[in-house]
C-alpha positions in Angstrom: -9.0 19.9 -59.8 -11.5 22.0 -61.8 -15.2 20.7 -61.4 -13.9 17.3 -60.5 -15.2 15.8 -57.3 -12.8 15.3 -54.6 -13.0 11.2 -54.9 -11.0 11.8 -58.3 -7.6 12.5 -58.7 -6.1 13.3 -62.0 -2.2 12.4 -62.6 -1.2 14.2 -65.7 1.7 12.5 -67.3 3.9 14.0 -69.6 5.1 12.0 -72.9 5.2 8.2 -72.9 3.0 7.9 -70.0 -1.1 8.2 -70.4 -2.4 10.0 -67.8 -3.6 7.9 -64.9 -7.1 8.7 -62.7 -7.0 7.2 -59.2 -11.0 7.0 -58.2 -11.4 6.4 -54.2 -14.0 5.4 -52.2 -14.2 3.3 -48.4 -15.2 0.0 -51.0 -12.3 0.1 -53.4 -9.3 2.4 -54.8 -9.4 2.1 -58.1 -6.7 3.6 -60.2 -7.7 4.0 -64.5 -5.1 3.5 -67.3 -1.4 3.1 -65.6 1.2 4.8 -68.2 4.2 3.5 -70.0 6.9 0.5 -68.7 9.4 3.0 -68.1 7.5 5.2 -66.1 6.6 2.4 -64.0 8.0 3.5 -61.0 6.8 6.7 -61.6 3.2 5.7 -61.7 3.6 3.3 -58.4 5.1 6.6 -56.8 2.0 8.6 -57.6 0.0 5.9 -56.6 1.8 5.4 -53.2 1.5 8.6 -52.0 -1.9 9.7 -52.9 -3.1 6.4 -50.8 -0.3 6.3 -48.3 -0.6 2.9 -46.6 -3.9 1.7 -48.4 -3.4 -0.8 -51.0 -4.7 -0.3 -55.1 -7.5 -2.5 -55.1 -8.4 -1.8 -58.7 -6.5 -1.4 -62.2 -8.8 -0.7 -65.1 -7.5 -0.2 -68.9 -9.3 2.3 -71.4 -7.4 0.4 -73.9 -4.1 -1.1 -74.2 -1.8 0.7 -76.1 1.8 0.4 -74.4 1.2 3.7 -73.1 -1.8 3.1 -71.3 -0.8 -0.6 -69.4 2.8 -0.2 -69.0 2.4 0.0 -65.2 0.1 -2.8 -65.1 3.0 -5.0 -64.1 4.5 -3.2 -61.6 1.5 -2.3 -59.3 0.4 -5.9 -59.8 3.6 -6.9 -58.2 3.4 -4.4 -55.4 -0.5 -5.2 -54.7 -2.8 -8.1 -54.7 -5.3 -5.3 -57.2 -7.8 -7.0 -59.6 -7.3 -5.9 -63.2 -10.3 -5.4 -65.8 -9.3 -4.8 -69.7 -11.4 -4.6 -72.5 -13.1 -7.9 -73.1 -11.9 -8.1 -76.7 -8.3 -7.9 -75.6 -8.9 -10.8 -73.3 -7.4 -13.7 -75.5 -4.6 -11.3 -76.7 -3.6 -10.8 -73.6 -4.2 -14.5 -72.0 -1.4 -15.5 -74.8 0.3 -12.3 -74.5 0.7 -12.0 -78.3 2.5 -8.7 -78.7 1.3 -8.5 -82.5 -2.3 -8.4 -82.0 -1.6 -5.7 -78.9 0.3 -3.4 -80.8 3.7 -3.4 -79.2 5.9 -4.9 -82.1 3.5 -2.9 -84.4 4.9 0.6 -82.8 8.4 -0.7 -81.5 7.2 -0.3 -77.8 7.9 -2.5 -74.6 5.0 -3.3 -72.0 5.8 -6.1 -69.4 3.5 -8.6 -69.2 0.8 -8.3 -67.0 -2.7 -10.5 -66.4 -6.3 -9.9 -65.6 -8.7 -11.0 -63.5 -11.8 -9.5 -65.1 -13.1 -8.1 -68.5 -15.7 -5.0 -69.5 -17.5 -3.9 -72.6 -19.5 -1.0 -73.2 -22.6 -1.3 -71.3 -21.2 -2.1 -68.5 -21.7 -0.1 -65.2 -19.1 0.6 -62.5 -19.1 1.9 -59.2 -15.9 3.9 -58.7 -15.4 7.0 -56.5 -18.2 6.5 -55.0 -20.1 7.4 -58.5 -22.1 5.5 -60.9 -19.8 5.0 -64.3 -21.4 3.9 -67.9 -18.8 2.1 -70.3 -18.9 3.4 -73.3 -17.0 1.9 -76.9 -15.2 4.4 -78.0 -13.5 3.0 -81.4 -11.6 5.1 -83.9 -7.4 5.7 -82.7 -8.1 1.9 -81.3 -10.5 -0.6 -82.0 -11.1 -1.6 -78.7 -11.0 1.7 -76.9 -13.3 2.2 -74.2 -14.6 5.5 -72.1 -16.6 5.7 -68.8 -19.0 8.1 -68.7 -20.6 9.5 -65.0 -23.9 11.1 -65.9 -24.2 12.9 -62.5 -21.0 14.6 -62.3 -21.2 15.2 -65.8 -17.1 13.8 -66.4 -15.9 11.7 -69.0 -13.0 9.8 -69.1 -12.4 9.9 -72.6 -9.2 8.0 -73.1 -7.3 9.0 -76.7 -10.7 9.4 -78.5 -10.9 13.0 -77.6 -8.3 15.1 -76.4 -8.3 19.4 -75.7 -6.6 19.5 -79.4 -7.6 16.8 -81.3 -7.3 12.7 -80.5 -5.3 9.9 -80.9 -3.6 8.7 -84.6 -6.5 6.6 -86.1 -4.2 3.4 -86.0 -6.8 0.8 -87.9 -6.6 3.2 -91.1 -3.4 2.4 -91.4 -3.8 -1.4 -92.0 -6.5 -0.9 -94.6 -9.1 -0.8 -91.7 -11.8 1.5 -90.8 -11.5 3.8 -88.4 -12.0 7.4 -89.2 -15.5 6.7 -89.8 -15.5 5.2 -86.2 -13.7 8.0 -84.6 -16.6 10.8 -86.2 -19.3 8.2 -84.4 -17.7 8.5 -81.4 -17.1 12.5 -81.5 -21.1 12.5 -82.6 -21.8 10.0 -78.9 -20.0 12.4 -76.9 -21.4 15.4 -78.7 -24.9 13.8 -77.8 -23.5 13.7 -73.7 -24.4 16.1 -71.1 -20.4 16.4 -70.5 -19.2 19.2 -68.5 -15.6 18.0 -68.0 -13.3 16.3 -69.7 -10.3 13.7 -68.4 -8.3 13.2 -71.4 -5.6 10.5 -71.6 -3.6 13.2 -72.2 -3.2 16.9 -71.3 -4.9 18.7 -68.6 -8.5 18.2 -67.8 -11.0 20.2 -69.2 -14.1 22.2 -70.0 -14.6 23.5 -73.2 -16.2 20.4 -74.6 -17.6 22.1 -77.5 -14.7 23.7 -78.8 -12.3 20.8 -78.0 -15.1 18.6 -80.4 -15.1 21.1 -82.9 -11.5 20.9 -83.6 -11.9 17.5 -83.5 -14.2 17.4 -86.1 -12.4 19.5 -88.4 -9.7 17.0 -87.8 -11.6 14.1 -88.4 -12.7 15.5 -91.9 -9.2 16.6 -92.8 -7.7 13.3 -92.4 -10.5 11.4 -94.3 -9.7 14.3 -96.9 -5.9 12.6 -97.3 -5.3 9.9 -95.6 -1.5 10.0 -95.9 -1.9 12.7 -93.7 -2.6 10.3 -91.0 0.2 8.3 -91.9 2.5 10.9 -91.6 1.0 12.1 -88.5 1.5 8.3 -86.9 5.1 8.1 -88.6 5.9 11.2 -86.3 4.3 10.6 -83.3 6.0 7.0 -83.4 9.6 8.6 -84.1 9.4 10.9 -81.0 7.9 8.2 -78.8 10.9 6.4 -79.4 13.2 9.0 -79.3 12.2 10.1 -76.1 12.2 6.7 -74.7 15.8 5.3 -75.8 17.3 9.2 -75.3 19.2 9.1 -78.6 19.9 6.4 -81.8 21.1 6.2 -84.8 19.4 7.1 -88.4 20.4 3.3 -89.5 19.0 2.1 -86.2 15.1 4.5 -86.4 15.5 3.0 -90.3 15.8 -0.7 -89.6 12.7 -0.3 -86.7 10.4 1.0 -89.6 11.2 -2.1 -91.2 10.7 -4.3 -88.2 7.7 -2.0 -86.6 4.2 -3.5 -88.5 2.6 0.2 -87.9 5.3 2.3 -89.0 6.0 0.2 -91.9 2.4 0.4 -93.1 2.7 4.4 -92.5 5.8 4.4 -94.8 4.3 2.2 -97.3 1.2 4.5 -97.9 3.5 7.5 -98.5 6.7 6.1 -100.8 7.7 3.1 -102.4 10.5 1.3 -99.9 13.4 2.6 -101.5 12.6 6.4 -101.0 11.8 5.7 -97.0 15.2 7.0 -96.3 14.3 10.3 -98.0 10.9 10.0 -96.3 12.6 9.8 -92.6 15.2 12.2 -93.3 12.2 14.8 -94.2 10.1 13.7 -91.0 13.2 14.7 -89.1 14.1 17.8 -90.6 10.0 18.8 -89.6 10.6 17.5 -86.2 13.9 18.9 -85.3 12.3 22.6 -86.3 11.8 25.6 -84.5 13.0 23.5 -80.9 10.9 20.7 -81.9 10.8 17.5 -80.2 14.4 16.0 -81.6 18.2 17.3 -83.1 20.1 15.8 -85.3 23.7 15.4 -84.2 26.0 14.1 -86.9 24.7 10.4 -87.5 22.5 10.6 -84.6 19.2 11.5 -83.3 18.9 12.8 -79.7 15.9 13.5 -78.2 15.3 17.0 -77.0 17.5 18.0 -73.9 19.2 15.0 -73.6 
């Protein structure tokens, strides 16, 4: 893959799945970020075949979003790998309280998983055979991390910066900062000597300049309006699920902005509770435009050739 050492191999993932980058050397096999629950099988596939009969020695999570850990599980149950997460995840995770790691908040699924180590920026990891630099990378998540290889010039970059933008700033929608974070992070990278990019999602790539200018301009249109934020997460939350469950009701995507902490704070910056039907209904008549990600079929919602 393009300017990418041959001890790195990128498996890009398609929606509800991250994409995951397996880093091999004779010491360890490390595999970073592991998709979504569903995909599970998937992602031990991928896995299995790129190391044939060597064991995962290594999982290591950017951050842990449900799309990001939700093979965690699964390639802990087929290997005896160690697991590292952000340290300030580490008591969320030790009680596996779903609230403070987001899955209730978005109405996603992540099987439980444990850990056997921790890492904050600072940090420095051997992987691939390379020299890696942790680096805090706050903004769409609050404790999102990157790793950083100075002599390769690569960046894994998580949901901080993609080719076309970056993750929804999630902590702005509980009265939180995190734009502000997110443009201190853009300004970090923008002070690396990056030559590629490994985003958690979309291809790989190299124009780091252009991709951080867009994301600047996105940065300062958000803080501009920041229900436009909201409406961006209230999408992006609507066609995860959709393209998880295949199809549901408009009663059934209603009730799970209700029961969902993050969509309901979305919906509750834009209108008052009573016009959230009239809000969804106009999310859905954006989304099902032009081929878009979902149709309506009489009562239902169905996801895009399904």
């Amino acid at each position: 893959m393009m300017n990418l050492p041959e001890s790195i191999q990128v498996f890009e993932r398609g929606w509800l799945s991250s994409n995951n980058v397996l880093l091999v050397d004779d010491a360890c096999a490390a595999i970073v970020d592991t998709g979504y629950a569903t995909h599970a099988p998937q992602t031990l596939a991928l896995v299995q075949s790129a190391l044939g009969t060597r064991p995962l020695d290594l999982v290591i999570n950017t951050h842990l979003h449900s799309d990001h850990c939700g093979g965690n599980a699964r390639l802990q149950a087929t290997w005896p790998c160690r697991t590292v997460i952000p340290a300030s995840e580490a008591d969320a995770v030790t009680r596996w309280d779903e609230t403070r790691l987001t899955f209730r908040a978005t109405g996603q699924t992540c099987e439980r998983f444990t850990f056997t180590g921790t890492i904050a920026p600072g940090a420095r990891l051997t992987l691939g055979a390379l020299d890696w630099e942790v680096l805090g990378a706050p903004g769409h998540d609050p404790h999102s991390l990157m790793l950083y290889c100075a002599a390769e010039r690569v960046l894994i970059s998580a949901d901080a910066l993609w080719e076309n933008g970056f993750g929804v700033i999630f902590p702005e929608l509980e009265g939180e900062s995190g734009f502000a974070e997110q443009q201190a992070v853009l300004e970090m990278i923008a002070r690396l000597d990056v030559r590629t990019v490994i985003p958690g999602h979309g291809a790989p790539f190299t124009h780091v300049a252009q991709a951080l200018e867009r994301a600047f301009s996105r940065v300062a249109w958000l803080r501009a309006d920041p229900a436009r934020n909201a409406r961006n997460a209230l999408k992006v939350l609507i066609v995860f699920k959709l393209l998880e469950v295949r199809a549901m009701s408009f009663d059934a995507l209603l009730q799970m902005c209700d029961d969902a902490a993050a969509m309901r704070a979305a919906a509750a910056m834009l209108e008052p509770r009573d016009q959230w039907p009239r809000l969804l209904r106009g999310l859905i008549e954006e989304l099902a435009k032009h081929g878009g990600p979902l149709r309506v079929d009489g009562a239902r919602l169905v996801a895009s050739g399904a």
